[in-house]
C-alpha positions as a LaTeX table, in Angstrom:
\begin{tabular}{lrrr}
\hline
Residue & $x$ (\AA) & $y$ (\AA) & $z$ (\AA) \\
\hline
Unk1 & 0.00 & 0.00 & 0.00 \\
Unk2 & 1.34 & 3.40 & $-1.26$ \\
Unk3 & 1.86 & 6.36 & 1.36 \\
Unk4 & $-0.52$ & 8.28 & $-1.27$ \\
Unk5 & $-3.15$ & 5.34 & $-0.75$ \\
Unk6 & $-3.08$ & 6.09 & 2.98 \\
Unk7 & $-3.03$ & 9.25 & 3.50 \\
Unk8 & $-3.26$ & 11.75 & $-0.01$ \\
Unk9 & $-1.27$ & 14.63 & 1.69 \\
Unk10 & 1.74 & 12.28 & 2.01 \\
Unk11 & 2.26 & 12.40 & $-1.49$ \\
Unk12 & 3.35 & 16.50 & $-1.13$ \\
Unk13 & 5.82 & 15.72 & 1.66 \\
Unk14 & 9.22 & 17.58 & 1.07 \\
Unk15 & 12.24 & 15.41 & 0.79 \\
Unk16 & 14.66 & 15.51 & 3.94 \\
Unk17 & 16.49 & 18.43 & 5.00 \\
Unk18 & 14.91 & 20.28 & 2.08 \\
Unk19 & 12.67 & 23.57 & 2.93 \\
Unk20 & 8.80 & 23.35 & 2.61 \\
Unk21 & 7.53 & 24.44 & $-0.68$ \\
Unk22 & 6.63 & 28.00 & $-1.99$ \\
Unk23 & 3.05 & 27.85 & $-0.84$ \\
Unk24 & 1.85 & 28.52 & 2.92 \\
Unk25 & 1.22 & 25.93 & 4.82 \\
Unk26 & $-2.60$ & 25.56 & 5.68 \\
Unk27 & $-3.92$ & 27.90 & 8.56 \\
Unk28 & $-5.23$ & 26.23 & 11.71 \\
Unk29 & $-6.59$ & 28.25 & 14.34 \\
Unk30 & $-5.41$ & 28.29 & 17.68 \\
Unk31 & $-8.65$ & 27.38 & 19.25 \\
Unk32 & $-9.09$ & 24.32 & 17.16 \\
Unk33 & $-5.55$ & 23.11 & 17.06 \\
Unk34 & $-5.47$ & 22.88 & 21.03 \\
Unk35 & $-8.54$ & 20.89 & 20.91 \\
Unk36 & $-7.83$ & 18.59 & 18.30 \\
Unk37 & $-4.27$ & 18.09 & 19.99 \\
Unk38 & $-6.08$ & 17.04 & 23.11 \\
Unk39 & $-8.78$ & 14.77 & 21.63 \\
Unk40 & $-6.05$ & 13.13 & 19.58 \\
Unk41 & $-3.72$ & 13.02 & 22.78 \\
Unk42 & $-6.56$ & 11.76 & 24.99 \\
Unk43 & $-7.04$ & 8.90 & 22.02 \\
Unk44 & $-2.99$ & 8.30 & 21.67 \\
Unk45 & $-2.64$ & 7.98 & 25.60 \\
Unk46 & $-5.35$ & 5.77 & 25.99 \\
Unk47 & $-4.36$ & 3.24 & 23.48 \\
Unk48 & $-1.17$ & 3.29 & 25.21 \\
Unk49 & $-2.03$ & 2.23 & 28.30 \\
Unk50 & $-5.07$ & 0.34 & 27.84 \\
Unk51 & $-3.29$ & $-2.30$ & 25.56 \\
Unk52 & $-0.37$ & $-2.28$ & 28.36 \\
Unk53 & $-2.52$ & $-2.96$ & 30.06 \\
Unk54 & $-3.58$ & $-6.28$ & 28.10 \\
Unk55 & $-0.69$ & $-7.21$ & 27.70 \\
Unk56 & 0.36 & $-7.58$ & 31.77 \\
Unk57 & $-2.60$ & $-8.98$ & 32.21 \\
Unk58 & $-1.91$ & $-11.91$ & 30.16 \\
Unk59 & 1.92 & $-11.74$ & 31.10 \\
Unk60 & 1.49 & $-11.86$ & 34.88 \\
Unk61 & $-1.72$ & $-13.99$ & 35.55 \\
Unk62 & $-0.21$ & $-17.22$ & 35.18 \\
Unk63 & $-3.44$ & $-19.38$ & 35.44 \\
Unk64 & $-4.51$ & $-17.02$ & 32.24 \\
Unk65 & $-1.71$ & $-18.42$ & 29.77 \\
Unk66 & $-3.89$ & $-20.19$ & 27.18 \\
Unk67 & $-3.35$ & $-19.76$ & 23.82 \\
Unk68 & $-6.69$ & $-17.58$ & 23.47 \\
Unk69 & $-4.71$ & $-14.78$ & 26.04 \\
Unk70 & $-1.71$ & $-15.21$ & 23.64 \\
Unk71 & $-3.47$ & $-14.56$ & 20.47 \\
Unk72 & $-5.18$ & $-11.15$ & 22.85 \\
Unk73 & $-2.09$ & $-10.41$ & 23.93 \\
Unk74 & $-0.82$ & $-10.72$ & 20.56 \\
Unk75 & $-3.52$ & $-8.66$ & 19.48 \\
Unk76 & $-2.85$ & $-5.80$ & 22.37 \\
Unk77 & 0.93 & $-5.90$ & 20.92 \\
Unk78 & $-0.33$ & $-5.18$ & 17.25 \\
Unk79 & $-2.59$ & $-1.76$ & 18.68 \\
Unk80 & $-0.07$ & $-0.95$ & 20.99 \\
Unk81 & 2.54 & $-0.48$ & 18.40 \\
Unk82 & $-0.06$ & 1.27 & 16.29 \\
Unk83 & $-0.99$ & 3.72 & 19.01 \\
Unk84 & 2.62 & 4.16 & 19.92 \\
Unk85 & 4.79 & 4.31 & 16.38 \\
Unk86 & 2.00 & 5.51 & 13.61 \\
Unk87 & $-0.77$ & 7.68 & 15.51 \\
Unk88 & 1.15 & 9.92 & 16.80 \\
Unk89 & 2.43 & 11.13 & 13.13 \\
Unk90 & $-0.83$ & 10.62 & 12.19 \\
Unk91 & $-2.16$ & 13.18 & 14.55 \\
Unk92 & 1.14 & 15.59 & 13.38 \\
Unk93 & $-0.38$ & 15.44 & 9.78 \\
Unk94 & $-4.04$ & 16.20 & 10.91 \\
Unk95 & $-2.60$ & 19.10 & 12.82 \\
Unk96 & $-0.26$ & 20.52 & 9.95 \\
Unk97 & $-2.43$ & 19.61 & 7.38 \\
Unk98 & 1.26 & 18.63 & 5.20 \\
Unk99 & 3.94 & 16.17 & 6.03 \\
Unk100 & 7.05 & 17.37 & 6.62 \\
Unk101 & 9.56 & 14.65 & 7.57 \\
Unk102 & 11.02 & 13.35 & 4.15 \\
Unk103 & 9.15 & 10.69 & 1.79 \\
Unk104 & 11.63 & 8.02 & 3.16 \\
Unk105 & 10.16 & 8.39 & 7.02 \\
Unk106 & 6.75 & 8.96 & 5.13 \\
Unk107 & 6.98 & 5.55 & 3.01 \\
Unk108 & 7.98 & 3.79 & 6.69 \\
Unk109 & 5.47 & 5.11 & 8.62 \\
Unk110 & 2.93 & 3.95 & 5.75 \\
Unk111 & 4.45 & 0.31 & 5.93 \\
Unk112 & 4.23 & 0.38 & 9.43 \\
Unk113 & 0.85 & 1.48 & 9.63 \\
Unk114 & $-0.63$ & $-1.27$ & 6.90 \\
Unk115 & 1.96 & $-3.78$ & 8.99 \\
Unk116 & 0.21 & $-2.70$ & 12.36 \\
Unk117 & $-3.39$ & $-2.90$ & 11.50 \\
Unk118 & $-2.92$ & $-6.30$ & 9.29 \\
Unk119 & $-1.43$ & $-7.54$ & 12.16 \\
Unk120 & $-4.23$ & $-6.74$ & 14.54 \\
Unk121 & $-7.11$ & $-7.56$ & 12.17 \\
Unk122 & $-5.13$ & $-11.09$ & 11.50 \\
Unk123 & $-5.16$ & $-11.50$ & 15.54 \\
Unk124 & $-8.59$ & $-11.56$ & 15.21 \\
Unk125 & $-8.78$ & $-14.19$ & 12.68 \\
Unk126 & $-6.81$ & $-16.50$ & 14.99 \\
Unk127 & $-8.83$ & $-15.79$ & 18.02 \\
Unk128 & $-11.98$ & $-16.40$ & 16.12 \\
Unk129 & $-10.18$ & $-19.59$ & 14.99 \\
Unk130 & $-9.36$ & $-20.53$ & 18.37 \\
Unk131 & $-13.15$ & $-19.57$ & 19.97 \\
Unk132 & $-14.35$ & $-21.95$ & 16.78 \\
Unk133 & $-12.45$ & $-25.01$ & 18.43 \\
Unk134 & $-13.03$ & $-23.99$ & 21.93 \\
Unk135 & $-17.10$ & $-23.94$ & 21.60 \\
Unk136 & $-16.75$ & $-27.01$ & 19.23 \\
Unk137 & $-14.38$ & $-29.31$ & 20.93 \\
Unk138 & $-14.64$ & $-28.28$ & 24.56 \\
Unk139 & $-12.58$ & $-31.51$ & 25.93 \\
Unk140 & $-10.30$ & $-32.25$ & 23.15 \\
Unk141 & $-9.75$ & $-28.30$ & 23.38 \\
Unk142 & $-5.73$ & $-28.52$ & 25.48 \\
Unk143 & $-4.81$ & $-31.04$ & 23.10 \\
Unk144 & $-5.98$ & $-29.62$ & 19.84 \\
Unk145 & $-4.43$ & $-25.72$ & 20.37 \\
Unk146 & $-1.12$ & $-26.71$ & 21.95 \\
Unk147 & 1.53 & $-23.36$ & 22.53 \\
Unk148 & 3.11 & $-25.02$ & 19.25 \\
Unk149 & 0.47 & $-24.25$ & 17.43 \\
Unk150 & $-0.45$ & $-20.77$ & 18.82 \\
Unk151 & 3.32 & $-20.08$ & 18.33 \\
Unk152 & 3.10 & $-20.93$ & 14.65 \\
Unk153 & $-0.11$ & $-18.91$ & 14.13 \\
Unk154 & 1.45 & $-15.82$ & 15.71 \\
Unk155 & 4.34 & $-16.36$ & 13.36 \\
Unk156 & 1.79 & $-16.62$ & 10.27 \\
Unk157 & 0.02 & $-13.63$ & 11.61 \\
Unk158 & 3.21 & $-11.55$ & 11.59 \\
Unk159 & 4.60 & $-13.28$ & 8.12 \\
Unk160 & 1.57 & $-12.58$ & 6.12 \\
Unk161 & 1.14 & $-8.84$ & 7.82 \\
Unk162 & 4.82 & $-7.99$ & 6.81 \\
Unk163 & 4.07 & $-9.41$ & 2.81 \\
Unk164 & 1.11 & $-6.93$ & 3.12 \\
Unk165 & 2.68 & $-4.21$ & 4.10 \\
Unk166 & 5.00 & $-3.77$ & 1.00 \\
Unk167 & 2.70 & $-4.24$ & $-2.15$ \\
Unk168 & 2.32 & $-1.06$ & $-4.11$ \\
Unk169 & $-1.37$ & $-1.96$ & $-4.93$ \\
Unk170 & $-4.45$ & $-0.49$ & $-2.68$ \\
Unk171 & $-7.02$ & $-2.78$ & $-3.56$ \\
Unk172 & $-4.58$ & $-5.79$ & $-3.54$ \\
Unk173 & $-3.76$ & $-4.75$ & $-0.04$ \\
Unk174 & $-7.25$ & $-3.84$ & 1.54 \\
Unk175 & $-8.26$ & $-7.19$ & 0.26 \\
Unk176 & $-5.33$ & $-9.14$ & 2.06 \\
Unk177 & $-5.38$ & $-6.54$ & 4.91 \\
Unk178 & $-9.18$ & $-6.31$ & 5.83 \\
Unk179 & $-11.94$ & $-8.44$ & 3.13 \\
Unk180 & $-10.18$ & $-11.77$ & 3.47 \\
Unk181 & $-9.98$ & $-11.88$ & 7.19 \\
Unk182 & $-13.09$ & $-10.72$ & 7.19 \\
Unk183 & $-14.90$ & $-13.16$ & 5.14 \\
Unk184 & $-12.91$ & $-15.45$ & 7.80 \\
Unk185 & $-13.93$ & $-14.26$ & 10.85 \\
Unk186 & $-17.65$ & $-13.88$ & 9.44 \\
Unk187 & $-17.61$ & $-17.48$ & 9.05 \\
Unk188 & $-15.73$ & $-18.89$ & 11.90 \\
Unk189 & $-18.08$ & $-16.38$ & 14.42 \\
Unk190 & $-21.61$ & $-17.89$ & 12.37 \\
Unk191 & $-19.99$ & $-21.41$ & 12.64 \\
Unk192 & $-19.47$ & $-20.67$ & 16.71 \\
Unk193 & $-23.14$ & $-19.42$ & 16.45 \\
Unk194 & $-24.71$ & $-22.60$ & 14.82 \\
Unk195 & $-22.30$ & $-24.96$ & 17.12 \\
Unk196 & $-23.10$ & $-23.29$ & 20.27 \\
Unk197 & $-27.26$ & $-23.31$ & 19.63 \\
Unk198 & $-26.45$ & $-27.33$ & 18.95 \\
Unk199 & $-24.36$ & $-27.62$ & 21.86 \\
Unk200 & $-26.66$ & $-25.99$ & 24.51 \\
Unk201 & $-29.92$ & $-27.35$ & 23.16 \\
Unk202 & $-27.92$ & $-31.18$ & 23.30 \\
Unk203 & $-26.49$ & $-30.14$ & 26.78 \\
Unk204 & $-29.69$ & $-29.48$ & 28.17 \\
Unk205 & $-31.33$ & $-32.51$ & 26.45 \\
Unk206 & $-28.71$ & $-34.94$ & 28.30 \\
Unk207 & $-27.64$ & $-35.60$ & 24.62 \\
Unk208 & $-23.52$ & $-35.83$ & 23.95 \\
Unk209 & $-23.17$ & $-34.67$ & 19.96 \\
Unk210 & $-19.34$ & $-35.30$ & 19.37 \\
Unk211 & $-18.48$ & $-39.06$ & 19.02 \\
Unk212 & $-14.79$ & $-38.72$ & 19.55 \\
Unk213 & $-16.12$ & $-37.20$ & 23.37 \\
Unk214 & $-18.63$ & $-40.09$ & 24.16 \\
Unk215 & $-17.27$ & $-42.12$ & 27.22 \\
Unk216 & $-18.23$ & $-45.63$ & 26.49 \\
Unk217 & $-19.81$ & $-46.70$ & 30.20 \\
Unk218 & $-19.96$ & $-50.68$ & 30.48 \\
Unk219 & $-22.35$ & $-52.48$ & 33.02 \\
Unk220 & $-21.73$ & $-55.80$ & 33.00 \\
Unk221 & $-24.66$ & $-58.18$ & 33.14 \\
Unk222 & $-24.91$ & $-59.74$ & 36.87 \\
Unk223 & $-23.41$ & $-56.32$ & 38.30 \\
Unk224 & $-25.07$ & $-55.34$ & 41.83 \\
Unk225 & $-26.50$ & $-52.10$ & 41.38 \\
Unk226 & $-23.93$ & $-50.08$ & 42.57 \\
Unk227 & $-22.42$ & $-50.91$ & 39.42 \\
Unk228 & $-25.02$ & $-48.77$ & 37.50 \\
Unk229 & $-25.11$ & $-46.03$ & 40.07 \\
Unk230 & $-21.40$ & $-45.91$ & 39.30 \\
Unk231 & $-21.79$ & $-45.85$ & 35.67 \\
Unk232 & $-24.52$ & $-43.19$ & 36.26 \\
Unk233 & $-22.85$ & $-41.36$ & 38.18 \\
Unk234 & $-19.45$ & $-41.27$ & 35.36 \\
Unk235 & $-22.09$ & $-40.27$ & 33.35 \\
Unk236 & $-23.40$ & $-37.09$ & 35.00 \\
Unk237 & $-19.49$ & $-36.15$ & 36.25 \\
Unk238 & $-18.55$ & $-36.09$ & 32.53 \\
Unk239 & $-21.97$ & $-34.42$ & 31.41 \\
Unk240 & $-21.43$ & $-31.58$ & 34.19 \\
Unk241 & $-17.13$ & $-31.37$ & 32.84 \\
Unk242 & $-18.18$ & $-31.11$ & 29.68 \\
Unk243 & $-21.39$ & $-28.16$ & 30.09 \\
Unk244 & $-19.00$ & $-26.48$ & 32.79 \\
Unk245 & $-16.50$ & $-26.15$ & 29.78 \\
Unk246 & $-18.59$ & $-25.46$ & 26.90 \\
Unk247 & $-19.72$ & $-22.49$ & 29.06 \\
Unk248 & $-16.55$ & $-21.32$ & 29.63 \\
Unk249 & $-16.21$ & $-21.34$ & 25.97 \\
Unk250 & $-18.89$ & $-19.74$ & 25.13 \\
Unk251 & $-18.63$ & $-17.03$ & 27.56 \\
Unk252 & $-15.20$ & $-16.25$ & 26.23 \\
Unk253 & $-16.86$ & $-16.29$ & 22.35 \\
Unk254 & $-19.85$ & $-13.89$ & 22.93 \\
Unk255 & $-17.42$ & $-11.21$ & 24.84 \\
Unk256 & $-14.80$ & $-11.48$ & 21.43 \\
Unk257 & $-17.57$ & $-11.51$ & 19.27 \\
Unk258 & $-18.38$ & $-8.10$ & 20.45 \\
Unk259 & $-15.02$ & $-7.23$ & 20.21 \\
Unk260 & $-14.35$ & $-7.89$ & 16.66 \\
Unk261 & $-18.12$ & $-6.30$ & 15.58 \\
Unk262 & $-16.99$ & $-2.59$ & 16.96 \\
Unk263 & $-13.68$ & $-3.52$ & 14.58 \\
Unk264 & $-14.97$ & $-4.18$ & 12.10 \\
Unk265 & $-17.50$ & $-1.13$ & 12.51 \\
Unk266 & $-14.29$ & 0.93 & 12.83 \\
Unk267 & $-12.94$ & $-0.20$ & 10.08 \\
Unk268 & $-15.09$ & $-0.90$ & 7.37 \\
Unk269 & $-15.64$ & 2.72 & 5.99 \\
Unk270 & $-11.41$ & 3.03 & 5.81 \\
Unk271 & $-11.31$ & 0.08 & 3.67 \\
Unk272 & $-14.58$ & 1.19 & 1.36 \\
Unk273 & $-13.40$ & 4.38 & 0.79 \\
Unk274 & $-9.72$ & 3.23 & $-0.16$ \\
Unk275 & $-10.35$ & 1.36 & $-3.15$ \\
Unk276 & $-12.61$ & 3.27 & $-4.30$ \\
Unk277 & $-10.30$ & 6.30 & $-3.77$ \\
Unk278 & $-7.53$ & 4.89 & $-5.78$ \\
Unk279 & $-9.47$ & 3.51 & $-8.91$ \\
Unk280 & $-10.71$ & 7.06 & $-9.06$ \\
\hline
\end{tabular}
């Protein structure tokens, strides 16, 4: 993605060391500069800290250190570079109205923004991957997402966000940066959706729905009855594992659901208007 696909006024930056151009640079009242600097400061400082924040959270709780709280923290990393390396040139330019730091520091800071957001909006992708298996296999859940795994998916995530981040191409890269991992997490989140109405309607019919979960439960012909009350009893224990899991899961699924919507919300105008800015 071109600096001029980003932001249009990049593509008048003056080259470094060189004076600005002939022309005045646009007039910004007083009054409105100092409160756009502190909206934008209020907006910088709290994306700081809140994805700090994050990321302790997942760093110190120990008991927390699932690969769902890497792929958050993973995701707080992402933002927290963005808020901490891009926005605040970002909210330079909005004040200027011109960049005025050389096109080589303007082409990075483009790179580095498309690198950034991938990044985060790929996070999602793997969380919504994750919260797929979670709600779908609730036992088999430790063994399927092992800290291998994660660790390879956080390595694709920051792979395929760095190959992003260098085509020359707008539409090429709001389509690998934003549509595709959309049209992913779309259907991973309506796949959670159908699984967990199957799951909770089985649950509470005392019905088990995944075969490679059933616990096969013997009672041996000439058994006393404790021998069913035992088998009835493995029954319920595995019954009440399996809903106290699934619950987890699904907790954990409706609270990043809501998470990605207001991202996606955020988002989508950006990546409508950038296409369709460039082919004009």
């Amino acid at each position: 993605m071109t600096p001029e696909a980003l932001l249009p006024n990049c593509s008048n930056c003056s080259q470094q060391g060189a004076p600005p151009g002939p022309g005045p640079e646009p007039a910004l009242s007083v009054g409105k500069a100092v409160l756009l600097g502190l909206v934008l400061g209020v907006f910088l400082v709290l994306g700081v800290l809140g994805n700090v924040l994050v990321i302790l959270w997942v760093a110190l709780q120990r008991p927390l250190r699932s690969a769902t709280h890497v792929f958050i923290g993973n995701l707080a990393l992402a933002d927290l570079l963005l808020s901490a390396l891009v926005l605040p040139f970002s909210a330079a330019l909005e004040l200027r109205g011109r960049w005025a730091l050389g096109r080589p520091l303007c082409d990075a800071w483009a790179a580095l923004d498309v690198l950034c957001c991938t990044a985060s909006i790929l996070s999602l992708v793997a969380i919504a991957g994750d919260r797929y298996v979670g709600v779908s296999y609730p036992l088999r859940y430790p063994a399927l997402v092992t800290p291998r795994r994660a660790g390879l998916a956080l390595v694709g995530v920051w792979a395929l966000a760095a190959a992003i981040s260098e085509p020359a191409y707008a539409i090429f890269s709001a389509v690998g940066s934003f549509y595709a991992p959309l049209a992913v997490l779309l259907v991973m989140y309506a796949r959670v959706y159908v699984v967990a109405c199957r799951e909770t309607r089985a649950l509470r019919e005392g019905r088990k729905t995944e075969p490679s979960e059933r616990v096969t439960l013997r009672v041996h012909r000439g058994n006393t009855a404790a021998s069913e009350d035992h088998a009835h009893t493995h029954t319920h224990t595995h019954r009440a594992l399996r809903l106290l899991k699934f619950s987890r899961e699904k907790r954990a699924a409706k609270t990043l659901g809501i998470v990605v919507g207001c991202f996606v919300l955020c988002w989508l105008p950006f990546f409508i208007v950038l296409p369709i800015g460039e082919c004009v």
